[in-house]
PyMOL Python script that loads the backbone (N, CA, C, O; Angstrom):
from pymol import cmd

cmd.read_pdbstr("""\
ATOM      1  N   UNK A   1      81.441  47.501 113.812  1.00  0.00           N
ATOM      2  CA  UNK A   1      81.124  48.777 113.198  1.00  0.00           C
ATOM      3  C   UNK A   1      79.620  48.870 113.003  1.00  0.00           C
ATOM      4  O   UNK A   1      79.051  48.674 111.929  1.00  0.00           O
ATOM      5  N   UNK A   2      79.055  49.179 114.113  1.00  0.00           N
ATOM      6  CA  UNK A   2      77.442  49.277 113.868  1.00  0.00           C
ATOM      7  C   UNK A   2      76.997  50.734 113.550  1.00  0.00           C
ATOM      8  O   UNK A   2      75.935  51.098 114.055  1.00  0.00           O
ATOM      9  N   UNK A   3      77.444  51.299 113.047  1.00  0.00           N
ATOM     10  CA  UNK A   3      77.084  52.842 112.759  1.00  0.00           C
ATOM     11  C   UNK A   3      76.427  52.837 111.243  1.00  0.00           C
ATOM     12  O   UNK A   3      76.549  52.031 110.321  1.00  0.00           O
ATOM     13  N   UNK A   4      75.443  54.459 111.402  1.00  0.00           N
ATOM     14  CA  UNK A   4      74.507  53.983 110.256  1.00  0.00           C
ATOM     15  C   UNK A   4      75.802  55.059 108.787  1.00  0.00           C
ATOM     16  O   UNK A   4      75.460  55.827 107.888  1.00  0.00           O
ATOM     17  N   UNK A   5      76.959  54.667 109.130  1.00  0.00           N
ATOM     18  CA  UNK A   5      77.631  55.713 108.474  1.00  0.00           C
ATOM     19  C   UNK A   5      78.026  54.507 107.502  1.00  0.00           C
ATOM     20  O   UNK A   5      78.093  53.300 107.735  1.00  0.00           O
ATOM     21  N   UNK A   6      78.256  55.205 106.383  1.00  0.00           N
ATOM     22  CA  UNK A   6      78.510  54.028 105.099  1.00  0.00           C
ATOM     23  C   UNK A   6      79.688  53.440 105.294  1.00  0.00           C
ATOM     24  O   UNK A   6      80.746  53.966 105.639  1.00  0.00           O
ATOM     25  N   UNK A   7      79.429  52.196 105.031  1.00  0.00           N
ATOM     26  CA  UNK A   7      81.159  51.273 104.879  1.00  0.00           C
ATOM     27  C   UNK A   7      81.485  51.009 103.946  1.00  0.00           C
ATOM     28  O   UNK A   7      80.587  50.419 103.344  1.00  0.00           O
ATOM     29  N   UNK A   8      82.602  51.136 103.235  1.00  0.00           N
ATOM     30  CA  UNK A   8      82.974  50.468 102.333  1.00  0.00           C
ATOM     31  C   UNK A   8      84.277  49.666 102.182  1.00  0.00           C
ATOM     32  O   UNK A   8      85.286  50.313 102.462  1.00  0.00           O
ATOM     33  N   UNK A   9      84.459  48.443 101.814  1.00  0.00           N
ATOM     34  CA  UNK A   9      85.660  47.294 101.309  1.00  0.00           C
ATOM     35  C   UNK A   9      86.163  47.558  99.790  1.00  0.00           C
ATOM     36  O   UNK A   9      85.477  47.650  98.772  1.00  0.00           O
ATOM     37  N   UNK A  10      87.646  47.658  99.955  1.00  0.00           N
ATOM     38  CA  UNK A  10      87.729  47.016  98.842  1.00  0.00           C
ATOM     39  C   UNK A  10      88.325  45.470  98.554  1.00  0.00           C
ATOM     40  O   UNK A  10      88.901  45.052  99.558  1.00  0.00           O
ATOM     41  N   UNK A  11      88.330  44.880  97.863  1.00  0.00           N
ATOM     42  CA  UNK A  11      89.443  43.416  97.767  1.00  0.00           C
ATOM     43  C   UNK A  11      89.802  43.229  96.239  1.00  0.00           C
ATOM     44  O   UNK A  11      89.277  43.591  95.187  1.00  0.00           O
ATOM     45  N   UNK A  12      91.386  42.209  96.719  1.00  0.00           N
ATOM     46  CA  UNK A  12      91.947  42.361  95.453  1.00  0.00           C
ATOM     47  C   UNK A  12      92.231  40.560  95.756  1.00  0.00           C
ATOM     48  O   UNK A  12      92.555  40.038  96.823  1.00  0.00           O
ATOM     49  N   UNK A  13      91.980  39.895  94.423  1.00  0.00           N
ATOM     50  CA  UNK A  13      92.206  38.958  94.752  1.00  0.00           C
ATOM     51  C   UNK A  13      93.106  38.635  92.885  1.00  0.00           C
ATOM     52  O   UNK A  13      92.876  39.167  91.799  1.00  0.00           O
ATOM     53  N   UNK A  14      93.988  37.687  93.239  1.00  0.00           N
ATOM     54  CA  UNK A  14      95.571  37.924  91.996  1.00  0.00           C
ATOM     55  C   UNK A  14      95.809  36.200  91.530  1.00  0.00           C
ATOM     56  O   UNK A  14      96.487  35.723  90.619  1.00  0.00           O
ATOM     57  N   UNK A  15      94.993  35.576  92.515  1.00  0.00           N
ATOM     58  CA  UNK A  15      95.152  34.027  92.251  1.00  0.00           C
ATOM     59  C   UNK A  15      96.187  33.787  92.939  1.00  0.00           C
ATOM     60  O   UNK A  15      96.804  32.989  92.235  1.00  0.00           O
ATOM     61  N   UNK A  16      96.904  33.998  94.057  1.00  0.00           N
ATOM     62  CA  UNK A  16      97.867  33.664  95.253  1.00  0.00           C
ATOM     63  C   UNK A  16      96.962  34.106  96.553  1.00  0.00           C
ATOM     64  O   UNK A  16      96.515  35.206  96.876  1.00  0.00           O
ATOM     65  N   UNK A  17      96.884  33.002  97.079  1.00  0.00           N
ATOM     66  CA  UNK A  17      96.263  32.721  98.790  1.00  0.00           C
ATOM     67  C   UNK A  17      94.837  33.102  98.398  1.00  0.00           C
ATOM     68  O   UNK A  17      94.162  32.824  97.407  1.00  0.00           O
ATOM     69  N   UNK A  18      94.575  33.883  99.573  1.00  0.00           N
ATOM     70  CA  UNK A  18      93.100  34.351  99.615  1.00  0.00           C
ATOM     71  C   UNK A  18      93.019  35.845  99.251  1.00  0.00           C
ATOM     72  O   UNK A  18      93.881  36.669  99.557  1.00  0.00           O
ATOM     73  N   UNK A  19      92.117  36.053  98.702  1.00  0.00           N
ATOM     74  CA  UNK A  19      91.964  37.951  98.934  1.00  0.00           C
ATOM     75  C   UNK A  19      91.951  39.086  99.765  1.00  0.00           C
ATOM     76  O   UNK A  19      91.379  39.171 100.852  1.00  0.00           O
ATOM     77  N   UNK A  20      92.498  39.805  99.294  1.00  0.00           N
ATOM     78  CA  UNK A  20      93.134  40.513 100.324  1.00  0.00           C
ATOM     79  C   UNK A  20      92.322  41.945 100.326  1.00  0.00           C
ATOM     80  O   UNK A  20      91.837  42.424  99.301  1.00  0.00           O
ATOM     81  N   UNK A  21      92.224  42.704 101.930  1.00  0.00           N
ATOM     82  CA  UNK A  21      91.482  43.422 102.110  1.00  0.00           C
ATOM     83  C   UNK A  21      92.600  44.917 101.477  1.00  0.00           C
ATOM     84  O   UNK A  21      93.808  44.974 101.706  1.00  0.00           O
ATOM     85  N   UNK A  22      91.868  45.907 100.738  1.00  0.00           N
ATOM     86  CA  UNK A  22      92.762  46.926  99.585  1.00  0.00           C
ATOM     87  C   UNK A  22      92.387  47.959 100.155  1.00  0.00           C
ATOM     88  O   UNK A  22      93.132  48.937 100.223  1.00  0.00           O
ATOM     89  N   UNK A  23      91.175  47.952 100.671  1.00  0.00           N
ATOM     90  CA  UNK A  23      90.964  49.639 101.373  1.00  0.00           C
ATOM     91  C   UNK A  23      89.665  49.578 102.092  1.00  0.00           C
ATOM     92  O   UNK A  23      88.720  49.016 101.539  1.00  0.00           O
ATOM     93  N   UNK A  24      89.533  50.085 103.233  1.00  0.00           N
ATOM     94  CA  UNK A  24      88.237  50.194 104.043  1.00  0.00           C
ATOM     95  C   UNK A  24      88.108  52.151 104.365  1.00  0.00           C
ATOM     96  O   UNK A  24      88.864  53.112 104.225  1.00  0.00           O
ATOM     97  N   UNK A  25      86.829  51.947 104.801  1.00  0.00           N
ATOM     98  CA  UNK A  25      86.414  53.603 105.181  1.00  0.00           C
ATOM     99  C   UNK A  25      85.303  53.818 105.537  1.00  0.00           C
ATOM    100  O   UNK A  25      84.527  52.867 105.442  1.00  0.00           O
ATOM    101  N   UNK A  26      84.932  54.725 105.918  1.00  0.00           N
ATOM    102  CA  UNK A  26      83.496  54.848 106.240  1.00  0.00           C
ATOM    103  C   UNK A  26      83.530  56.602 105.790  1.00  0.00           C
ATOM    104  O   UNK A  26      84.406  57.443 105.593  1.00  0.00           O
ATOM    105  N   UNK A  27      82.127  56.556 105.770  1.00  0.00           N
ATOM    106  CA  UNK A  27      81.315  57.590 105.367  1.00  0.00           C
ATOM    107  C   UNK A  27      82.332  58.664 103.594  1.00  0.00           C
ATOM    108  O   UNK A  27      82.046  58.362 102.436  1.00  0.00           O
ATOM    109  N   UNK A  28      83.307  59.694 103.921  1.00  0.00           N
ATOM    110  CA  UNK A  28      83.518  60.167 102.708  1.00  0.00           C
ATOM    111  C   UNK A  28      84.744  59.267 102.557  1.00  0.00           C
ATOM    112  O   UNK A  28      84.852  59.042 101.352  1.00  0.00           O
ATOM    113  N   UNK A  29      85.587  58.732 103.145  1.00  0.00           N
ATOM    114  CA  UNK A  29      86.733  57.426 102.709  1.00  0.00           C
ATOM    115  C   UNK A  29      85.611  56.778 102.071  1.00  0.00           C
ATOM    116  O   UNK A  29      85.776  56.955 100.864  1.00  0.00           O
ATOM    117  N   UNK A  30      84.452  56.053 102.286  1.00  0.00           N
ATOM    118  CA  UNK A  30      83.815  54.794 101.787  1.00  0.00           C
ATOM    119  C   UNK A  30      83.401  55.282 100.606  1.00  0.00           C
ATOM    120  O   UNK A  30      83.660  54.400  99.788  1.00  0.00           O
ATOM    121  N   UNK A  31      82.699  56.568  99.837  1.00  0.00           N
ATOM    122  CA  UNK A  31      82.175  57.060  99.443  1.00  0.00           C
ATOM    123  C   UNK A  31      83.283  57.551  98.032  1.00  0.00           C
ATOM    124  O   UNK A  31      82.816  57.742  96.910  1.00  0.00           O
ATOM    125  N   UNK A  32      84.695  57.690  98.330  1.00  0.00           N
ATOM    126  CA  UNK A  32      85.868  58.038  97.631  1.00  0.00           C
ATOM    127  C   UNK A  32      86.289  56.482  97.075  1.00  0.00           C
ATOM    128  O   UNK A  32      87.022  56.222  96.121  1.00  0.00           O
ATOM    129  N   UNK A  33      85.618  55.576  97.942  1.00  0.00           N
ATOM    130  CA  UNK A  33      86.751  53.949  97.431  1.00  0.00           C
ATOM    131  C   UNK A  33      85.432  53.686  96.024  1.00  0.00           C
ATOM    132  O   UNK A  33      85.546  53.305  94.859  1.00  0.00           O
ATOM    133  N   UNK A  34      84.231  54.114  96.876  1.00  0.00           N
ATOM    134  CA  UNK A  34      83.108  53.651  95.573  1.00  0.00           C
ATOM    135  C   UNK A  34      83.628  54.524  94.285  1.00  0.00           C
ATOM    136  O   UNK A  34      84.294  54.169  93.312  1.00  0.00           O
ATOM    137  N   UNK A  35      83.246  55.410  94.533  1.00  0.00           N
ATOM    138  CA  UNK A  35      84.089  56.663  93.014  1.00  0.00           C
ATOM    139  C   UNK A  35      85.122  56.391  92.344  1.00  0.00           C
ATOM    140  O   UNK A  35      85.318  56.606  91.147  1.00  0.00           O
ATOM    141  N   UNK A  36      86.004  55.771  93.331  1.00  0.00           N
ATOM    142  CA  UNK A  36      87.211  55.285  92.294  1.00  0.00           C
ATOM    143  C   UNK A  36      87.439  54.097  92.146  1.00  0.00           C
ATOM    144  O   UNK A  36      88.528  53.750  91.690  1.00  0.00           O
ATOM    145  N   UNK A  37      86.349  53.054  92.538  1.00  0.00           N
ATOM    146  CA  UNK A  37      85.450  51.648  92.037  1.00  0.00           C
ATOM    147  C   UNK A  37      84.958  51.852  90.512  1.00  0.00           C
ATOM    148  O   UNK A  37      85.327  51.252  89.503  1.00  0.00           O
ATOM    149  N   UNK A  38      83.909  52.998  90.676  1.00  0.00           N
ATOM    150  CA  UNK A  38      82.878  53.358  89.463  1.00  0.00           C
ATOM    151  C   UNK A  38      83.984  53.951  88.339  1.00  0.00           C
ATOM    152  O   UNK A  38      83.858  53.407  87.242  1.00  0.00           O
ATOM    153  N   UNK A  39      85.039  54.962  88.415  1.00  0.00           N
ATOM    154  CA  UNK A  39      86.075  55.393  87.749  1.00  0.00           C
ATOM    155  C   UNK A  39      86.316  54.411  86.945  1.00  0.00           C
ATOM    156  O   UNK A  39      86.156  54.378  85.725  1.00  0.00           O
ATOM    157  N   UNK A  40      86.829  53.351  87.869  1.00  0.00           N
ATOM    158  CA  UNK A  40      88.086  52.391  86.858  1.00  0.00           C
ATOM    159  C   UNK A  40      87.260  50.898  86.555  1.00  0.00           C
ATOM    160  O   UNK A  40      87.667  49.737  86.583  1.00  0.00           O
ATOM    161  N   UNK A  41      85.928  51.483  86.259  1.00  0.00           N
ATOM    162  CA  UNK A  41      84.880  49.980  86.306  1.00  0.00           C
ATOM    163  C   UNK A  41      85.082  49.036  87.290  1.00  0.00           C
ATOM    164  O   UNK A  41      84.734  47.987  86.747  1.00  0.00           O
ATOM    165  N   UNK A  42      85.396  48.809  88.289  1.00  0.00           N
ATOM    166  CA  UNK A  42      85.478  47.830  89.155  1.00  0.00           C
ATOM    167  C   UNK A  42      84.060  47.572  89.390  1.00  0.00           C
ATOM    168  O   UNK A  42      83.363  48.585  89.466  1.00  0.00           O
ATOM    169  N   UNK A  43      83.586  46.659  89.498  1.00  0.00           N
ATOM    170  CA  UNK A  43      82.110  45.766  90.027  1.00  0.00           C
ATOM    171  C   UNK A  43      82.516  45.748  91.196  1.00  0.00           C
ATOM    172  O   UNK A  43      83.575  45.380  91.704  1.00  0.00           O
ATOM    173  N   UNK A  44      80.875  46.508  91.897  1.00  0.00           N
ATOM    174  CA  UNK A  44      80.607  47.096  92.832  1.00  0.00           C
ATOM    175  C   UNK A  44      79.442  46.105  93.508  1.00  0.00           C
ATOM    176  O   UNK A  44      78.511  45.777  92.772  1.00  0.00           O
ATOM    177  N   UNK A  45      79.462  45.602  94.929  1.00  0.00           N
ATOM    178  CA  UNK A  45      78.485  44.591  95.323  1.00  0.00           C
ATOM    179  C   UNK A  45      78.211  45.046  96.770  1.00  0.00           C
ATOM    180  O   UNK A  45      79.143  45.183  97.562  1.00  0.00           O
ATOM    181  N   UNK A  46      77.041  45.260  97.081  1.00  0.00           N
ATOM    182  CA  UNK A  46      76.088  45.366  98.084  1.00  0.00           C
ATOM    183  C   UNK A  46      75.799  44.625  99.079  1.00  0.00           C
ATOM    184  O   UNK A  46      74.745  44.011  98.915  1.00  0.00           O
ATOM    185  N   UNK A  47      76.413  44.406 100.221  1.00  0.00           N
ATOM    186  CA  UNK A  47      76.069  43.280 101.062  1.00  0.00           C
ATOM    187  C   UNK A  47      76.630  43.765 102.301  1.00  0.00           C
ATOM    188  O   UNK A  47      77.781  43.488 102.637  1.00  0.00           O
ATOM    189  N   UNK A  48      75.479  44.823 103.321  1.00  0.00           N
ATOM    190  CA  UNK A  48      76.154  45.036 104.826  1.00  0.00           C
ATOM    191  C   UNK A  48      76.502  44.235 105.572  1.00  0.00           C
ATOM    192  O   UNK A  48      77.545  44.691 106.041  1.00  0.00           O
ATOM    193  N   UNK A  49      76.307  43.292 106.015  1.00  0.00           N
ATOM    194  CA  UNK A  49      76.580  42.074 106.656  1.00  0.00           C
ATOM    195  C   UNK A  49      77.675  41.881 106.546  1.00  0.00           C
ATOM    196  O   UNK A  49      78.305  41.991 107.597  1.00  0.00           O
ATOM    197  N   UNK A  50      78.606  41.448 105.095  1.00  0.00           N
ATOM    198  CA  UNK A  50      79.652  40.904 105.029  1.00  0.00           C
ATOM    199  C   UNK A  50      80.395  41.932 104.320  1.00  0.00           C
ATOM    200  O   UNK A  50      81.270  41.608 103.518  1.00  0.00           O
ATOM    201  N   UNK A  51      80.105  43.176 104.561  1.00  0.00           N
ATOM    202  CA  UNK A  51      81.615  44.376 104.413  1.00  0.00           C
ATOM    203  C   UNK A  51      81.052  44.658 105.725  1.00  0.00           C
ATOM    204  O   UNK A  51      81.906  45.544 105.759  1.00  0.00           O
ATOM    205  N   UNK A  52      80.530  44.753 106.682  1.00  0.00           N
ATOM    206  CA  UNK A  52      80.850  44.871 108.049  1.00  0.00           C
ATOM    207  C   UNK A  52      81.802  43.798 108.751  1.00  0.00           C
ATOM    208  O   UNK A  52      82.475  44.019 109.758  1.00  0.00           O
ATOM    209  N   UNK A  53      81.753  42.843 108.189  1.00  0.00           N
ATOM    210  CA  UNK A  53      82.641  41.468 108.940  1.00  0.00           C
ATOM    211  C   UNK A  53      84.367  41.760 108.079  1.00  0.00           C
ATOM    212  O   UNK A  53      85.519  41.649 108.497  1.00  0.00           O
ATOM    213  N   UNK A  54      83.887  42.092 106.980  1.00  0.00           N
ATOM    214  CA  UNK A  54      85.164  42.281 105.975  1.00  0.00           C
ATOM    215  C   UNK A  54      86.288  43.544 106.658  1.00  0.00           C
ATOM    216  O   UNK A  54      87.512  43.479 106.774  1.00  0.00           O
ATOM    217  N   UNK A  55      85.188  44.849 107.096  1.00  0.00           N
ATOM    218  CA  UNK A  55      85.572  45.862 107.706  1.00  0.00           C
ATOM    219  C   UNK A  55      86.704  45.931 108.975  1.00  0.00           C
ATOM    220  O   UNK A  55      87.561  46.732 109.347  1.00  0.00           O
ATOM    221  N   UNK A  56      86.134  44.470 109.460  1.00  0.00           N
ATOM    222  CA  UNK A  56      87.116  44.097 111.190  1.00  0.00           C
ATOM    223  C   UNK A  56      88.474  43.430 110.328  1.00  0.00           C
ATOM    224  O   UNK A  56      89.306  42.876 111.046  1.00  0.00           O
ATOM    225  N   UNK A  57      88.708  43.447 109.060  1.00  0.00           N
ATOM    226  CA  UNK A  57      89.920  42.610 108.778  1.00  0.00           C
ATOM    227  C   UNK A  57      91.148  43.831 108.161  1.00  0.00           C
ATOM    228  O   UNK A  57      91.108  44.475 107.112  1.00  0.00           O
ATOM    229  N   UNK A  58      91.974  43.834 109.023  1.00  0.00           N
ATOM    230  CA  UNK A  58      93.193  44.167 108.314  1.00  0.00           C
ATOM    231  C   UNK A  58      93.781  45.235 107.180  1.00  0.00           C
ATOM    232  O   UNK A  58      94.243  44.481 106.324  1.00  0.00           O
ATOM    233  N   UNK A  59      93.869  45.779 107.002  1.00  0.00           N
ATOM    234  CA  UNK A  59      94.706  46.369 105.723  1.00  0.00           C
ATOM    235  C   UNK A  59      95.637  45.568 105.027  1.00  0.00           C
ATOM    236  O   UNK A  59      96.509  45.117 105.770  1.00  0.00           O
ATOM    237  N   UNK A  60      95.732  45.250 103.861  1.00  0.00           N
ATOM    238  CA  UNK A  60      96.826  44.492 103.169  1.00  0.00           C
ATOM    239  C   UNK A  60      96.497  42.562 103.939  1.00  0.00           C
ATOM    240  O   UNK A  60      97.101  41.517 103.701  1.00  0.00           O
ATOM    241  N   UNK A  61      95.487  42.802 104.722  1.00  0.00           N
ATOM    242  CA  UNK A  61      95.862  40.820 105.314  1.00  0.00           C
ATOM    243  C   UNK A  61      94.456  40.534 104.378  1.00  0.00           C
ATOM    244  O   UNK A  61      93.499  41.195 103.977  1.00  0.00           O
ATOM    245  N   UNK A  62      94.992  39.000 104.283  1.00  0.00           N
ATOM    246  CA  UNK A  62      93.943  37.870 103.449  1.00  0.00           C
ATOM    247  C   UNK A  62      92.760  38.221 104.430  1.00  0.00           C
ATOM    248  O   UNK A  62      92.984  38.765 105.511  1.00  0.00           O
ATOM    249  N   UNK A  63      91.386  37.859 103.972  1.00  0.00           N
ATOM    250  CA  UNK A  63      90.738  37.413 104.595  1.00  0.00           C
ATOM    251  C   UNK A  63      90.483  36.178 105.329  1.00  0.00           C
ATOM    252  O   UNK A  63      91.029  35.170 104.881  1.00  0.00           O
ATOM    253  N   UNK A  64      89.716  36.059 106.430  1.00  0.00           N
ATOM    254  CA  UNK A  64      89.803  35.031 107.330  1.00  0.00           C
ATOM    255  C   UNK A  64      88.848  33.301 106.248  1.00  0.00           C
ATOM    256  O   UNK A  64      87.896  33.308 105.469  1.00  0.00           O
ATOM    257  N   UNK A  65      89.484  32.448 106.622  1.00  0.00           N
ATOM    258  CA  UNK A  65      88.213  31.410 105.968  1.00  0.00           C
ATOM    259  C   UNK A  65      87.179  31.511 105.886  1.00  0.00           C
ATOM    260  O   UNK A  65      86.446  31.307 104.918  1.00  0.00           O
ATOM    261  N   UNK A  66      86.833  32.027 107.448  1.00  0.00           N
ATOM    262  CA  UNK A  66      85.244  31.995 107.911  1.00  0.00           C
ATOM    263  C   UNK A  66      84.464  32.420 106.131  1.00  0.00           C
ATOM    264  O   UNK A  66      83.541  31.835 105.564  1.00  0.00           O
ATOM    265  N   UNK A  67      85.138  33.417 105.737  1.00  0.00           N
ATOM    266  CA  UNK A  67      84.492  34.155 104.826  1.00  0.00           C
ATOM    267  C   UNK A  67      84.740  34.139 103.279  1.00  0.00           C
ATOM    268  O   UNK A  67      84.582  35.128 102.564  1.00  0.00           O
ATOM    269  N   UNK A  68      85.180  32.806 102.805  1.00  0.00           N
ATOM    270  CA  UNK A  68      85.985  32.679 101.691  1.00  0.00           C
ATOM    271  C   UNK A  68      84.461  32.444 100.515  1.00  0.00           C
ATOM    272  O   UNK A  68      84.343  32.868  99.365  1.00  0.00           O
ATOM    273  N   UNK A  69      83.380  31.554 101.410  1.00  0.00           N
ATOM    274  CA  UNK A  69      82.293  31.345 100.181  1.00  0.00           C
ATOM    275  C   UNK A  69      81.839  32.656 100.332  1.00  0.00           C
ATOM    276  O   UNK A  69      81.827  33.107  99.187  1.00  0.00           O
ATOM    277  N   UNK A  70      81.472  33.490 101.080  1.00  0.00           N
ATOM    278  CA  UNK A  70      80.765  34.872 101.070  1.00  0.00           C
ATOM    279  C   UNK A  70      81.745  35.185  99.292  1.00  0.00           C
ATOM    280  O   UNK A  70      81.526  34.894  98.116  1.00  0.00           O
ATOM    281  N   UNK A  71      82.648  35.792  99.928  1.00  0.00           N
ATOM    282  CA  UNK A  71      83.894  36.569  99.200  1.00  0.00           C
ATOM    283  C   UNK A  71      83.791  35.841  97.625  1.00  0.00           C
ATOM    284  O   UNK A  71      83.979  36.524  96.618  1.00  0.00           O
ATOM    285  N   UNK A  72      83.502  34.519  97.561  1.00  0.00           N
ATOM    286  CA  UNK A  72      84.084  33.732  96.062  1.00  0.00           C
ATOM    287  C   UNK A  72      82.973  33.971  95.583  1.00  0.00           C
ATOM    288  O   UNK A  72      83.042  33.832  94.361  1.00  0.00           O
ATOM    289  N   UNK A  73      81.708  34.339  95.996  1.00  0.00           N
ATOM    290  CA  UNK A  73      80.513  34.454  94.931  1.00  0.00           C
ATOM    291  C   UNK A  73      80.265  36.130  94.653  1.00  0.00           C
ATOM    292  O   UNK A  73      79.495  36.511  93.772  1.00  0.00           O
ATOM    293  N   UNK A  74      80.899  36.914  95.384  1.00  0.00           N
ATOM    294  CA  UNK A  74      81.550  38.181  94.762  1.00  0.00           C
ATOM    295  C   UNK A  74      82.216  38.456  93.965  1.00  0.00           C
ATOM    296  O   UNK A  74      82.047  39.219  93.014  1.00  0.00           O
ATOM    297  N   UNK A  75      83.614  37.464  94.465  1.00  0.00           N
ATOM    298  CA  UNK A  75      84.191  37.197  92.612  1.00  0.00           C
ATOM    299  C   UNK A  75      83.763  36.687  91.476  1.00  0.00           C
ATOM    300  O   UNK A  75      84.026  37.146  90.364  1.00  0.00           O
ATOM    301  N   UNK A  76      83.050  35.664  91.721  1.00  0.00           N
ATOM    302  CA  UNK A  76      82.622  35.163  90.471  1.00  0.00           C
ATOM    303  C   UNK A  76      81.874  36.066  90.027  1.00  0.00           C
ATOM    304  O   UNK A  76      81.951  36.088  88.799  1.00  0.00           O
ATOM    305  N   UNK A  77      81.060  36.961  90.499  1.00  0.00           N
ATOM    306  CA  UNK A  77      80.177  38.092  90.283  1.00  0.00           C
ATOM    307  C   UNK A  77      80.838  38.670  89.453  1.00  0.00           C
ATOM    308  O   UNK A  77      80.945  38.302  88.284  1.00  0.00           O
ATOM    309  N   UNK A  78      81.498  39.892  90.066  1.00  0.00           N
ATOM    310  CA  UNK A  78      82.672  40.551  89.412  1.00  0.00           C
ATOM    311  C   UNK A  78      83.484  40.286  88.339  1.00  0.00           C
ATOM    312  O   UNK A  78      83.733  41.159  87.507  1.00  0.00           O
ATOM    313  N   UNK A  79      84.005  38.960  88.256  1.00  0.00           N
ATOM    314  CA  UNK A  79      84.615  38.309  86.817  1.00  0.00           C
ATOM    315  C   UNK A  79      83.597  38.049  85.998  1.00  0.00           C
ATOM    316  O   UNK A  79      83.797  38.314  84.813  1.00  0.00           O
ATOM    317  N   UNK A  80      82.535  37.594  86.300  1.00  0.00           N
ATOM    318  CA  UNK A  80      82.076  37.804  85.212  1.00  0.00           C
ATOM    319  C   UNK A  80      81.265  38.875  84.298  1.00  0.00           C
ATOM    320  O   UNK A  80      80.844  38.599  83.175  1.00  0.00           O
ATOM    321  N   UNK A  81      81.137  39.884  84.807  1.00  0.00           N
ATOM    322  CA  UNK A  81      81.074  41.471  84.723  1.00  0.00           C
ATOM    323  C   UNK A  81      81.298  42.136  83.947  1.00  0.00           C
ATOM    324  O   UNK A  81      80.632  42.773  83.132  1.00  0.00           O
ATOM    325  N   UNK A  82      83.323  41.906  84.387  1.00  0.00           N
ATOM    326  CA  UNK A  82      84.396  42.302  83.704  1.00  0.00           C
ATOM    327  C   UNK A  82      84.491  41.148  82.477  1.00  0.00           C
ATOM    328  O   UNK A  82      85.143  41.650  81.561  1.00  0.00           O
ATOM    329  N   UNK A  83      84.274  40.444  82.303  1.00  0.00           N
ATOM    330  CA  UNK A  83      84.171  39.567  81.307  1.00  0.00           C
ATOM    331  C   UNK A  83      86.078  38.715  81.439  1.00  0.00           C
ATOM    332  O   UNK A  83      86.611  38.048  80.553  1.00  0.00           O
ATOM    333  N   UNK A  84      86.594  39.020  82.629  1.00  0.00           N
ATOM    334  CA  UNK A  84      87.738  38.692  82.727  1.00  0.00           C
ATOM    335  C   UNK A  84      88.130  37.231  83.379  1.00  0.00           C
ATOM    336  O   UNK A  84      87.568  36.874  84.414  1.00  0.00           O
ATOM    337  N   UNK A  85      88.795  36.668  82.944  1.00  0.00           N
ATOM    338  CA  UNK A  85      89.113  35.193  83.740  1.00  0.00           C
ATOM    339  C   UNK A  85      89.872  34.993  85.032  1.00  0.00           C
ATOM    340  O   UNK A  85      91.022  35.423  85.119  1.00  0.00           O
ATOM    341  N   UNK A  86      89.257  34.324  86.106  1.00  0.00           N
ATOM    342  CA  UNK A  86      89.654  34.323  87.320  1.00  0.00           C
ATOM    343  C   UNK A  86      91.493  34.077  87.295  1.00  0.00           C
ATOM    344  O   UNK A  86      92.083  33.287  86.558  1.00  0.00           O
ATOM    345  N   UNK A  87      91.928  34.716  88.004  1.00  0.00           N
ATOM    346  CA  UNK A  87      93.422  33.911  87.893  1.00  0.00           C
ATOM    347  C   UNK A  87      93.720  33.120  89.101  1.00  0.00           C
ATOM    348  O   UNK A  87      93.466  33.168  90.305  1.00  0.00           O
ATOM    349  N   UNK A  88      94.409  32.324  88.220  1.00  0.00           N
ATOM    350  CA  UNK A  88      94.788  30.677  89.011  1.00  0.00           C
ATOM    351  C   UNK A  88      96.188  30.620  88.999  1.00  0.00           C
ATOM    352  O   UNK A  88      96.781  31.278  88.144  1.00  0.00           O
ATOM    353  N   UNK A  89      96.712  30.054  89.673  1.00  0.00           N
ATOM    354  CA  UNK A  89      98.033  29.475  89.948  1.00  0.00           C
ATOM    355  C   UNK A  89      98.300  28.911  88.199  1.00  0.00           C
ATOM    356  O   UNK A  89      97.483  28.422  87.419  1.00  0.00           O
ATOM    357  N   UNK A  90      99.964  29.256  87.985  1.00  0.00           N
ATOM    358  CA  UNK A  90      99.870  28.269  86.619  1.00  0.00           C
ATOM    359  C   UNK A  90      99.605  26.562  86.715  1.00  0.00           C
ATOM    360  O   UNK A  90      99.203  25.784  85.850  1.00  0.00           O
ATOM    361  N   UNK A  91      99.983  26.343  88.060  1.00  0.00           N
ATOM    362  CA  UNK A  91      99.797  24.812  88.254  1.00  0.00           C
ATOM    363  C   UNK A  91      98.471  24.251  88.150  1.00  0.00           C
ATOM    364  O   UNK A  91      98.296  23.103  87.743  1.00  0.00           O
ATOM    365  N   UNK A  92      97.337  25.172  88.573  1.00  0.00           N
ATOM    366  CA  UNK A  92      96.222  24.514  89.124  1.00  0.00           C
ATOM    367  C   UNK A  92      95.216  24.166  87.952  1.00  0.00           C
ATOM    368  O   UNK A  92      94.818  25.013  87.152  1.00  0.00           O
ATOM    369  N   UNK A  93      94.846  22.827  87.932  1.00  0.00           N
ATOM    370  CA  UNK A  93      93.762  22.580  87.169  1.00  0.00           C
ATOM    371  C   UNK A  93      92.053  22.597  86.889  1.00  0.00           C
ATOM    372  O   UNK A  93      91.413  21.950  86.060  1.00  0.00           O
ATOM    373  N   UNK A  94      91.626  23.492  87.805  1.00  0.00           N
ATOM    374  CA  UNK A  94      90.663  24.352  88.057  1.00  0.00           C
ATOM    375  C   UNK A  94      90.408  25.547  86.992  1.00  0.00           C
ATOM    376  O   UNK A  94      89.517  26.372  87.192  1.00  0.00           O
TER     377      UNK A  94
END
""", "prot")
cmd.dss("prot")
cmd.show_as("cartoon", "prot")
cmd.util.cbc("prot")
cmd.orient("prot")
């Protein structure tokens, strides 16, 4: 997606597998996912590079490995934002 038209990702990540891609779009889709980002406070992060790579993935599928440290320092971003705690498996001791 090399166009100078806006992209936007969303991801949802629940503490099962990897995060999952929630909505992509470009230009007024991308522009509608930010608005109803900013609406419901969701933390909002800036990085063409990797919502262009995010962009080639799926609707509803995990993201690929390749991209799990990109993606985890977004979350940690974001959680801590929201002031909310990452969720984990009940098992995991992390």
């Amino acid at each position: 997606m090399t166009s100078d038209k806006k992209l936007s990702v969303a991801l949802k990540y629940d503490g099962e597998g990897a995060p999952k891609v929630t909505a992509k779009g470009t230009g007024t889709i991308a522009e509608q996912i930010i608005k109803l980002a900013k609406e419901h406070e969701v933390p909002i992060q800036e990085d063409k590079e990797l919502v262009e790579l995010l962009g080639q993935v799926e609707l509803d599928h995990e993201i690929p490995q390749q991209l799990y440290s990109a993606v985890v320092q977004i979350l940690l971003f974001a959680y801590d934002l929201s002031g909310k705690e990452i969720p984990r498996k009940p098992n995991s001791k992390t």
